[in-house]
Each structure stands twice: as C-alpha cells, then as structure tokens.
GUMAR-407197 format. One record per residue (C-alpha): residue in three letters; x, y, z. Coordinates in steps of 0.001 Angstrom, whole numbers, padded with zeros to 6 digits, always signed. Example, Ala and Ser with C-alpha at 12.3 -4.5 7.8 and 13.67 -1.06 7.14 Angstrom:
2
ALA+012300-004500+007800SER+013670-001060+007140
This chain:
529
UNK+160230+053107+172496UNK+159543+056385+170320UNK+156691+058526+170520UNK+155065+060395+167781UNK+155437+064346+169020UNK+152238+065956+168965UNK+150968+068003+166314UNK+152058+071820+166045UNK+149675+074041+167714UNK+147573+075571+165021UNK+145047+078206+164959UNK+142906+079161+161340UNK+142087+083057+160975UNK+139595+083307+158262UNK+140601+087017+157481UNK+143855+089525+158267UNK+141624+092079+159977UNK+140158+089198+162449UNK+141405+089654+165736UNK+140133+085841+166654UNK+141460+082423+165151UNK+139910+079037+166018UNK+141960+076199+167587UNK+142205+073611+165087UNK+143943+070928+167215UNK+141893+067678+168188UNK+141079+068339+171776UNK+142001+071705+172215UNK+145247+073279+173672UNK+146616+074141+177346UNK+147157+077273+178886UNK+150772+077812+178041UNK+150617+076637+174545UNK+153211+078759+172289UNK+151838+078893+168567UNK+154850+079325+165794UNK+153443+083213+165878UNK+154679+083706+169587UNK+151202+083960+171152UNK+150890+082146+174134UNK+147500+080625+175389UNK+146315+082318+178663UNK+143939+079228+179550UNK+142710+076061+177923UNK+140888+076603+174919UNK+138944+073690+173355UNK+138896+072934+169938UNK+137192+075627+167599UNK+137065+078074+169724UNK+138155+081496+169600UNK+141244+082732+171025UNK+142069+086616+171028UNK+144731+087074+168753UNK+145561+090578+170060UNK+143847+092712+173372UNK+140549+093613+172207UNK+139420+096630+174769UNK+135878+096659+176470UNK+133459+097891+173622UNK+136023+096838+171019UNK+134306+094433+168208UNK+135362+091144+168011UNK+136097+090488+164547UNK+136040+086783+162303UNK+135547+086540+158592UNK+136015+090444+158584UNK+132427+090590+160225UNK+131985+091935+163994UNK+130314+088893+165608UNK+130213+090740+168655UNK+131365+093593+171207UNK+133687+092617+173991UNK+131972+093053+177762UNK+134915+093243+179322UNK+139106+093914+178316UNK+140203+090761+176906UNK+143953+089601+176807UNK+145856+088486+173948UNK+145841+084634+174125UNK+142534+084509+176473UNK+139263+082215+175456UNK+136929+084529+173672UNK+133475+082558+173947UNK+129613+083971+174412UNK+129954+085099+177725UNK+132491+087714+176653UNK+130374+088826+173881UNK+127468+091346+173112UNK+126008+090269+169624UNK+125121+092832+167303UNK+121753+094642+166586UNK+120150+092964+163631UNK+120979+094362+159993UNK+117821+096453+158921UNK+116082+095372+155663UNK+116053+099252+154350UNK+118296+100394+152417UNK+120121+096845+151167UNK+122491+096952+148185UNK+120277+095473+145444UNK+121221+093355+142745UNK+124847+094970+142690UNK+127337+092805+142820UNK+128068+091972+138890UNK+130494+089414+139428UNK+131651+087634+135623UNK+129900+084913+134616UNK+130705+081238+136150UNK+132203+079073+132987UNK+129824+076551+131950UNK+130491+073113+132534UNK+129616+070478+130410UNK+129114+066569+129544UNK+128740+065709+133088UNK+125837+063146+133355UNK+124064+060403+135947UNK+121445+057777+135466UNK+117886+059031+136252UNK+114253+058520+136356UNK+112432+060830+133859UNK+109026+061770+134741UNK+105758+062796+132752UNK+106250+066219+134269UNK+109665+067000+132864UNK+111401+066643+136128UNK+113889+064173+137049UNK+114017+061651+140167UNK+117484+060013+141430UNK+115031+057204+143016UNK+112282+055519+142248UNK+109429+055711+145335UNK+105808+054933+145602UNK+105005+057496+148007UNK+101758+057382+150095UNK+100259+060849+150863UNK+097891+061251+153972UNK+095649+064161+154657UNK+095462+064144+158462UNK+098048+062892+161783UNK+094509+060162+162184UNK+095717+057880+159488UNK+099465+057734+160578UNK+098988+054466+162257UNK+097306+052709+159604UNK+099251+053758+157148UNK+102250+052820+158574UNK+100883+048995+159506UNK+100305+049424+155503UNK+103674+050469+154386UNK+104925+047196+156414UNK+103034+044937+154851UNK+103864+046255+151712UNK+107521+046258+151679UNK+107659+042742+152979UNK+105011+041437+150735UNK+104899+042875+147412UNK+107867+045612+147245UNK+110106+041783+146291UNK+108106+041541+143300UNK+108657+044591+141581UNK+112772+045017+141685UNK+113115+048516+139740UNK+111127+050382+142731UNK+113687+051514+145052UNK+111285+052115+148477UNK+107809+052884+149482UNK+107433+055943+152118UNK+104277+056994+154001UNK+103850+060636+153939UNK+103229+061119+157826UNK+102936+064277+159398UNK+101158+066427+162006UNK+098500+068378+160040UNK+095204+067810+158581UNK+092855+068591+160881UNK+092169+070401+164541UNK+094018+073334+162563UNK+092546+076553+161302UNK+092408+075481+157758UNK+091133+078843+156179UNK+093531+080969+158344UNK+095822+082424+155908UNK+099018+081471+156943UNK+097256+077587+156249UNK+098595+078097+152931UNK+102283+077161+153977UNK+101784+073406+155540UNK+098851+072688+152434UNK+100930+073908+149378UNK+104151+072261+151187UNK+102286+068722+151747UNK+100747+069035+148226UNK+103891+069514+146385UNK+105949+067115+148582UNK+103457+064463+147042UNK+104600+065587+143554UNK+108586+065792+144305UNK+110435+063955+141561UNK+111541+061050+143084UNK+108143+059703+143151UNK+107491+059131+139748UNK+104177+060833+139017UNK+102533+058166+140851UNK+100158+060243+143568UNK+098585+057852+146282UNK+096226+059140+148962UNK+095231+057735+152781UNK+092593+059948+154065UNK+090312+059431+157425UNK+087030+061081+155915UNK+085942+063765+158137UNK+089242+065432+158569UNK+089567+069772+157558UNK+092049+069001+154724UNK+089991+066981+152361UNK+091880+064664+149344UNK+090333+067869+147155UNK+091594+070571+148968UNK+094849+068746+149590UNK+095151+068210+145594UNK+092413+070055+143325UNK+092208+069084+139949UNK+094947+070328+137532UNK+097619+069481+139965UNK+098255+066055+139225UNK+099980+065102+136378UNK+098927+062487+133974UNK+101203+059072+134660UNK+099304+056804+132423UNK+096060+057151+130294UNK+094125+054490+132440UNK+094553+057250+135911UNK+092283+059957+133656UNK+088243+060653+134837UNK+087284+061302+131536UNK+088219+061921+128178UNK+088473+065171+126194UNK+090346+068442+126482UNK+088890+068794+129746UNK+090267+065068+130810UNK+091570+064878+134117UNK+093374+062069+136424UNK+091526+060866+138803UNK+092591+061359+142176UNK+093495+058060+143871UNK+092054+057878+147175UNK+091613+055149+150105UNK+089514+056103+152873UNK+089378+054793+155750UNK+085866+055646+157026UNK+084390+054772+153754UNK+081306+052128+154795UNK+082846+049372+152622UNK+085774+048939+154939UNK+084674+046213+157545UNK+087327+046227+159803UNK+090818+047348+160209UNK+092117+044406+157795UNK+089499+045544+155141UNK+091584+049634+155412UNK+094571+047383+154892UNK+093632+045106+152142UNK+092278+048110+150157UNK+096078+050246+150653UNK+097558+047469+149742UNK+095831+046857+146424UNK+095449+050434+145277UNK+099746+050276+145791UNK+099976+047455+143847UNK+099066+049607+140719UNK+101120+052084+141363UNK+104062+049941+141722UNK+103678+048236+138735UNK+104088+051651+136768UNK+106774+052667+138668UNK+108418+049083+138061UNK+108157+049832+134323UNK+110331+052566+134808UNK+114234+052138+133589UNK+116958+054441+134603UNK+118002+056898+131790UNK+121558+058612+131043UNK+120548+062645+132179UNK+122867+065524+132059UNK+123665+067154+135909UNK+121558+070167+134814UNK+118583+068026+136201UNK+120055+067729+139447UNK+118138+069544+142305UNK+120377+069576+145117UNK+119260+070902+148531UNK+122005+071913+150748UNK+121675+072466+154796UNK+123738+072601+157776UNK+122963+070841+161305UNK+124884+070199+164597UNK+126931+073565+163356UNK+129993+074382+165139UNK+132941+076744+164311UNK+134410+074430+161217UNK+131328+074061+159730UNK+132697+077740+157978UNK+136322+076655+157444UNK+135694+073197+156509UNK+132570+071253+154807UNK+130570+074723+154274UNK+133327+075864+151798UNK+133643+072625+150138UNK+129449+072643+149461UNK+129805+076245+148376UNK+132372+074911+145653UNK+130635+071993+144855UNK+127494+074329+144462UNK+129705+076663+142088UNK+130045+073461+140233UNK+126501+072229+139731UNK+125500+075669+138575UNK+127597+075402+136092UNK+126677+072413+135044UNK+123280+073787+134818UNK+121790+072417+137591UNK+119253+073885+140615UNK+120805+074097+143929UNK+118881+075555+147075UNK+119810+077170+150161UNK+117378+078269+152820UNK+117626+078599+156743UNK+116433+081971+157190UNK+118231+083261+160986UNK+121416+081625+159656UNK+121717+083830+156636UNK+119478+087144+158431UNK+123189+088351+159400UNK+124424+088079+155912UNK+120878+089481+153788UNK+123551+092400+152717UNK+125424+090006+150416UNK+122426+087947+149385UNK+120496+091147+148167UNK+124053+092396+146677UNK+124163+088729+144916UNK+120621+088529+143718UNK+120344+088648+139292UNK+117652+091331+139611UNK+116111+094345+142195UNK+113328+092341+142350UNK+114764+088975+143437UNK+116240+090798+146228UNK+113145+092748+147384UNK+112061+089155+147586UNK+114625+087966+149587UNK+114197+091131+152163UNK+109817+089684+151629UNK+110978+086458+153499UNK+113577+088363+155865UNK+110638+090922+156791UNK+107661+087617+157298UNK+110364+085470+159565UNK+111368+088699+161729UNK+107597+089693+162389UNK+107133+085470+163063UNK+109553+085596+165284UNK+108577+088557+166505UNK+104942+087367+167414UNK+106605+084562+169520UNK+108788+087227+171410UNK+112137+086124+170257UNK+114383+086785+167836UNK+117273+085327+165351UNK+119357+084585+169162UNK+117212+082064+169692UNK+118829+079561+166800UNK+122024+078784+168274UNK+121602+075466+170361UNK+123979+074306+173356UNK+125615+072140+170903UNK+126743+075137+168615UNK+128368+076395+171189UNK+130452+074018+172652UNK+131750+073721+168962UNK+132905+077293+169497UNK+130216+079433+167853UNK+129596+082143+170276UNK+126070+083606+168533UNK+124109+083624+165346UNK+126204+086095+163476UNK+128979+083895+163664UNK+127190+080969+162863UNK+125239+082869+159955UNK+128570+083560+158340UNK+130134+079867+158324UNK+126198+078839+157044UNK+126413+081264+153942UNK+128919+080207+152506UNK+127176+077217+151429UNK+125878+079139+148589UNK+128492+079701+146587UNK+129596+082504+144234UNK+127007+082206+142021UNK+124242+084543+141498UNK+120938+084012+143128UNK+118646+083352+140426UNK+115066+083595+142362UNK+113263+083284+145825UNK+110851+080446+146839UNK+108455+081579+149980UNK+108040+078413+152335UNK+106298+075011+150440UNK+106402+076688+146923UNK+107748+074906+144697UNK+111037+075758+142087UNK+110375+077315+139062UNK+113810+077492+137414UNK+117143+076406+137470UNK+120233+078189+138809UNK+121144+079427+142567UNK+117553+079738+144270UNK+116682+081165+148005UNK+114199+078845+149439UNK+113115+080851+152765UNK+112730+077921+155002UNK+112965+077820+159197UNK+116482+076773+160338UNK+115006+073821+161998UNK+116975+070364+160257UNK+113692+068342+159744UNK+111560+071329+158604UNK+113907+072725+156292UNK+114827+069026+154528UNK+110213+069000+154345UNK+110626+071902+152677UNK+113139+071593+150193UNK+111374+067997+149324UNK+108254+070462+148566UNK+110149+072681+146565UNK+111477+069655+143918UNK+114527+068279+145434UNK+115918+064895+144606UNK+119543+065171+146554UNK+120268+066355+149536UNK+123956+067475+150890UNK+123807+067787+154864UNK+127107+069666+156943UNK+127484+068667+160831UNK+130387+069758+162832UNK+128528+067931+166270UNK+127418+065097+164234UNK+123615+063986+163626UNK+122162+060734+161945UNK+119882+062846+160207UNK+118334+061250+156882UNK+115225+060999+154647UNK+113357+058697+153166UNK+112038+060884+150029UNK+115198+061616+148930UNK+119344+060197+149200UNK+121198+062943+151580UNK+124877+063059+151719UNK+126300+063503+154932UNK+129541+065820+155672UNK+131552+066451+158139UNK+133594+069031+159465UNK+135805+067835+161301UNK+137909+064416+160725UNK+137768+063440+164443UNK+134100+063678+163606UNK+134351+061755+160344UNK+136704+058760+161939UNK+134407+058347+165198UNK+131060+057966+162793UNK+133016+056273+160024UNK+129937+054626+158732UNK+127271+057465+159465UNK+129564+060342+157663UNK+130209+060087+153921UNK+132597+062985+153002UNK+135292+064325+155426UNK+136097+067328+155047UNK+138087+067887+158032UNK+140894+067415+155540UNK+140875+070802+154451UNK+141884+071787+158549UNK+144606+069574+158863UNK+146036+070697+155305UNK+145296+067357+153940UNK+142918+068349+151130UNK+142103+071817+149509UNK+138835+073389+149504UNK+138312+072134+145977UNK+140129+069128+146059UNK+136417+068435+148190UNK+134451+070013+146261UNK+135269+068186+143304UNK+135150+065045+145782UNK+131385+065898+146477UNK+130275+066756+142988UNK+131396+063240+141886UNK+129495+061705+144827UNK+126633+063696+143947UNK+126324+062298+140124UNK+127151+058176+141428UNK+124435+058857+144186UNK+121891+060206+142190UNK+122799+057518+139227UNK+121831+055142+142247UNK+125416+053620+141861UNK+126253+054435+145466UNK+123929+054458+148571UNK+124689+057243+151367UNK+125659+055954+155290UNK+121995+056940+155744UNK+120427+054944+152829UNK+122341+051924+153689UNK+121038+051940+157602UNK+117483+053119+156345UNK+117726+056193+158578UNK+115265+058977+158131UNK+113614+061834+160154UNK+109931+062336+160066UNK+108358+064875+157788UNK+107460+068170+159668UNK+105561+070603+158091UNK+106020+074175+158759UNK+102677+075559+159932UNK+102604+079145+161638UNK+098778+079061+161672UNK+096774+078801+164181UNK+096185+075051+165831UNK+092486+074944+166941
C-alpha cells in the first residue's frame, strides 16, 4: 500500500529583517527537520512557534513583523526553539512624543451597491435582529428575570414569528457599588446604552428590585429613550416624553413570586407586538456596525484570520460602514501606528487619553500590559504581549482611524473607530454592544465557544486543524491562507459576504444555531462597597 509523504516542512517569516519564523506544520516538527532553506531544527518545535532563523547573541533583539518582541537572555542557535523563557520583553512605548495624525495614506476607493436586509429603527440606526431585550438595574433581579425570559420564549415568543429572541440583560452591578464614585460612570453609561443597541428595536424594558443604588431613573433619565410608538409617551407637547417602562419587583401590588412573573410577562407582551410589526428592509452595508475582537490568540492569529478581518474591515469602510476595534494591552505595543493612523492630532491625543487611563488602571492594581497573555497564548507560540499586540492590530485595517470611544460611550460616526475597551473577551463584546454594534467578527487560534445573545458573532479561525476539529462551532477558516490554500483576500472577501447574509438574517452563525452566549460583564473600575 502507498502512503501519502508528509507535508514539506514550512516555516512563515512575516518580514526579511525577522530573525524568527513560525512552524506552520500541524503538530510541529522534530529536531532534525531540514527546511528547503537548509536550516536544520536543533529540537522539537511545536506548531507556531518560533524558531531562530539565524544565532541571535545574548542581548540581541529578537525580531518578528520587523518589531523587537524581545531581547535574548542567553546565545541562541540557529534552528533552536525561541519561546518566553528565552526572552526579555521590551519596556513599554511612552505616550510622549507619538507621531500624530501623520501617516497620509491615499484614500480607500469607495465601494458601492452592496446591501443586506435590516431592521430600521426610530433612532436612525439599524439592527441585523430583531430582540425584545429586558434591562435590569441590579445582580437582585437576575433570578427572576431569568424564570421570566423562560416563560416567555416558550409561551408567547410562538406567537409573534418576526421577533427573532428575547434576552435578559443580566449583569453584576446595580447596587453594593459606589454609585457616585466617578469612575461609576463607565458600568452606568455602558448598561444604559447596551439597552438602546440597535438590535433591539427601540423597545426599552426594565426589571428593577426597588431599593437598589442604580434606580430605573438614574439608569435611563429622561431624553434618553427614544420614542417607538406614540402610545409609550407621558404626555403630550414639545416637552412629551416616553414613559419609562418599568416592573418592579418590590412594588406592594406584587403578591407573590407568580404575581413579579405575571406582570414581566404582560408588560413583554407589548413590546413584542411592536417589534412583531417590524419587516426586514433592503439597507446599504454603510449601516453595518461591525465589532471585531480576538480570543484564545496564538501565533496565527497575525498570519492568518487577523489579516483576513483587517481586509474585510478595509472593505466595510469602504462601503461606508462603522467597524470597531478595541482591546487596549493588545494594541499598547503598537499606539505608534494608531496615533500615526489617526484623521486628526486630536483623535490621537485621544487615543494616547485611553492609553494613559488603562496604564495608571493597571498601574493601581500593580501590574502591567504582561499580565494579558494567558497560558493558552503561549502554548500557541506567542512568547509576550508585544508579539501578541502585533498579530491583534492588524485587525484594523489600513484605513484611517476616524475617532475614539472611552469605555460604554457610545459611536458617534461612521468610519474606522478606537473603542478603548479591556482585553478581556466578555467585557470587550459588553462593550462594543454599548457602543452600537449589531455584528460581531470573533478570531481564535486556541478555539473558544464564545457567543452573544444581543448580537450574531462570526467565529474565525486560525488555524484549519482548528477549523476541522470544531467544524460546527467555527464559521470561517482561515487557516487556508497558511497552507497556501486561500489568499489573504480571497478571505476577506469570504467574510464580507458572510457578514451582509448574516446580518440580512439569511444565515445563522455556529453560535446562533447552538444558542451559545456569554454573560454580559460590565466593566466597572469603581469601587465595590
């Protein structure tokens, strides 16, 4: 019988001056490997990791994508394993003296008559799904609210057929916080705006307990609702507002827990039947608001699915549309080419704002950017956070970065925008829901069944041995572009397509169809009483 020979040895070098390549080879390589080049492997080296192309002498940086990730700690040999316990990572880049607003790169062509099916809103905005989302004020009403949201789906969600889901806003905040502490502002704004992301239709629904710090009011003041439907308005008149819809719980007319129920249940009724009046509508892409994010990193998240999401976000500029990327220590090592990219001075001083905050955060907490990388990053090869910050920014593109959002605010214009957000996966994907998205595209390398319920998120992956062992949990593969298979825009393109037939609600990602979604977590760096 004949045997299929093993693939070539390969290695990817992201830049001539690196003196480290990746293995690209499923599994890794042997000590004695010979690649076509004539190096020869010193030891095993597993799959994306770093091999020395060349001796690199004590003190000598250690150089991928043209960026020293790190200083050798000892001589290392050509062909050895170069991984974090050879390495000293470099001093962080100081904020001073940051190219601003300098990099004048032409204009990206317009691209037109690309469209998908959408919900428009009273607001302006546009949702790719149709929700009834249920806002609560405090952690108390979690419970309740989530008996609710059963009862709901399997009792009156079958009679209204246009409304796609209905999603209890849980979280941890609300009360046993100190609500007047400055830094409150981040989890209140972010919870608040969350309740008004696009994919829920104008309709605003609130569980509260009663006696909690963060009252209905406080959580949503007048003038931040938008009017749905004339019936929803206090009053009449210029000064007419809508009311704010509230249920709560320790209001005397509830007589037991079934009482809290019945009342959730019909104050969602009404809500549903708006949102079951709603039709899908042909949109152009420009009213896409695509979140992008990277989680369970490893060393092709930077050759691979990263490249392919900064093409596809090329693309949706273009077309007009708002894409956001955030994670703030896995872009700190790159703030010289943000600031560089930024349209104006002052949306880079605002980028080096966010920088400056997050550094003195950390700084508080006695750590700094090191912290990020997880023991799953490195076993996929990425040795610190400058590496990994590198393979993360590419995600943005090419495009110019058109404005900064501080954590919770929410977008303000279209174009490439810097939403400063922790690195975390499930605080970052709260805040980008704040800030107005209504798609999300997600890069893993290690794999994670990350999802939402707010909003569809695309899941890529990195590597195809990744993509073929979660066949129905990954949705693109762009471990193609590794093997040779595919070019960087061949999955670009691939992704921009999926974007439009998942937002027109003609496809459903591998986390739609299994209902998968992580818990909200708002970002609160306030004091907890």
């Amino acid at each position: 019988m004949s045997h299929p020979s093993p693939p070539a040895p390969l290695y990817i070098r992201m830049h001539e001056a690196d003196n480290v390549a990746i293995v690209a080879n499923d599994g890794g390589l042997p000590a004695g490997t010979v690649f076509p080049c004539g190096l020869t492997l010193r030891e095993h080296v597993p799959q994306g990791h770093k091999v020395a192309l060349t001796a690199i002498a004590a003190g000598e940086a250690v150089r991928r994508y043209n960026v020293a990730i790190g200083y050798a700690l000892q001589d290392i040999a050509a062909g050895s394993w170069v991984h974090e316990r050879l390495l000293e990572m470099p001093a962080a880049r100081g904020l001073d003296d940051l190219p601003l607003a300098t990099s004048k790169a032409a204009p990206l062509p317009p691209l037109e008559g690309y469209t998908f099916e959408g919900y428009r809103n009273p607001d302006g905005s546009v949702g790719t799904r149709n929700i009834l989302a249920i806002t609560t004020t405090v952690q108390c009403v979690a419970g309740v609210v989530d008996f609710a949201v059963k009862r709901i789906k399997a009792e009156l969600l079958p009679k209204f057929p246009h409304v796609d889901d209905v999603v209890g806003l849980e979280h941890s905040y609300g009360c046993g916080v100190a609500i007047d502490a400055p830094d409150a502002v981040v989890p209140i704004r972010t919870l608040r705006n969350i309740s008004l992301n696009p994919n829920f239709g104008g309709e605003v629904m609130v569980v509260s307990l009663g006696c909690e710090k963060l009252q209905p009011e406080r959580l949503l003041p007048p003038g931040s609702i938008p009017i749905v439907d004339e019936r929803n308005v206090a009053d009449v008149g210029e000064s007419a507002e809508p009311a704010l819809d509230v249920v709560c719980l320790q209001d005397e007319r509830h007589v037991g827990f079934m009482a809290m129920i019945d009342a959730i249940m019909l104050t969602a009724e009404e809500h549903l039947e708006r949102l079951n009046a709603r039709r899908r509508e042909t949109c152009p892409a420009s009213e896409l608001v695509v979140g992008v994010q990277c989680g369970g990193s490893d060393a092709f998240s930077g050759v691979t699915a990263n490249p392919a999401v900064g093409f596809a976000t090329d693309l949706l500029v273009r077309a007009g549309a708002t894409v956001m990327f955030s994670e703030v220590t896995e872009v700190r090592d790159g703030i010289a080419q943000l600031t560089a990219r930024a349209t104006t001075p002052e949306v880079a001083q605002a980028m080096i704002r966010e920088m400056a905050w997050y550094d003195a955060y950390l700084d508080k907490g006695r750590v700094d950017r090191s912290a990020n990388t997880t023991p799953g990053n490195k076993k996929g090869g990425l040795s610190n956070i400058v590496e990994k910050a590198m393979g993360s920014i590419v995600k943005s593109g090419t495009a110019p970065i058109a404005g900064v959002l501080a954590p919770g605010e929410k977008l303000d214009r279209k174009g490439l925008i810097y939403a400063a957000t922790p690195a975390s996966d499930f605080i970052c994907g709260t805040l980008q829901l704040a800030a107005g998205m209504n798609l999300h595209v997600f890069t893993t390398g290690r794999g994670t069944p990350y999802g939402l319920a707010e909003c569809p998120v695309i899941k890529v992956a990195t590597r195809s041995a990744l993509a073929r062992r979660w066949h129905d949990l990954m949705d693109v593969d762009a471990g193609r572009i590794a093997s040779g298979e595919a070019t960087i825009e061949d999955v670009g393109w691939e992704l921009f397509h999926l974007m439009l037939e998942v937002a027109s609600g003609r496809r459903k990602t591998w986390a739609e169809h299994w209902q998968l979604a992580n818990a909200l977590v708002l970002f609160n760096p306030a004091p907890v009483t």
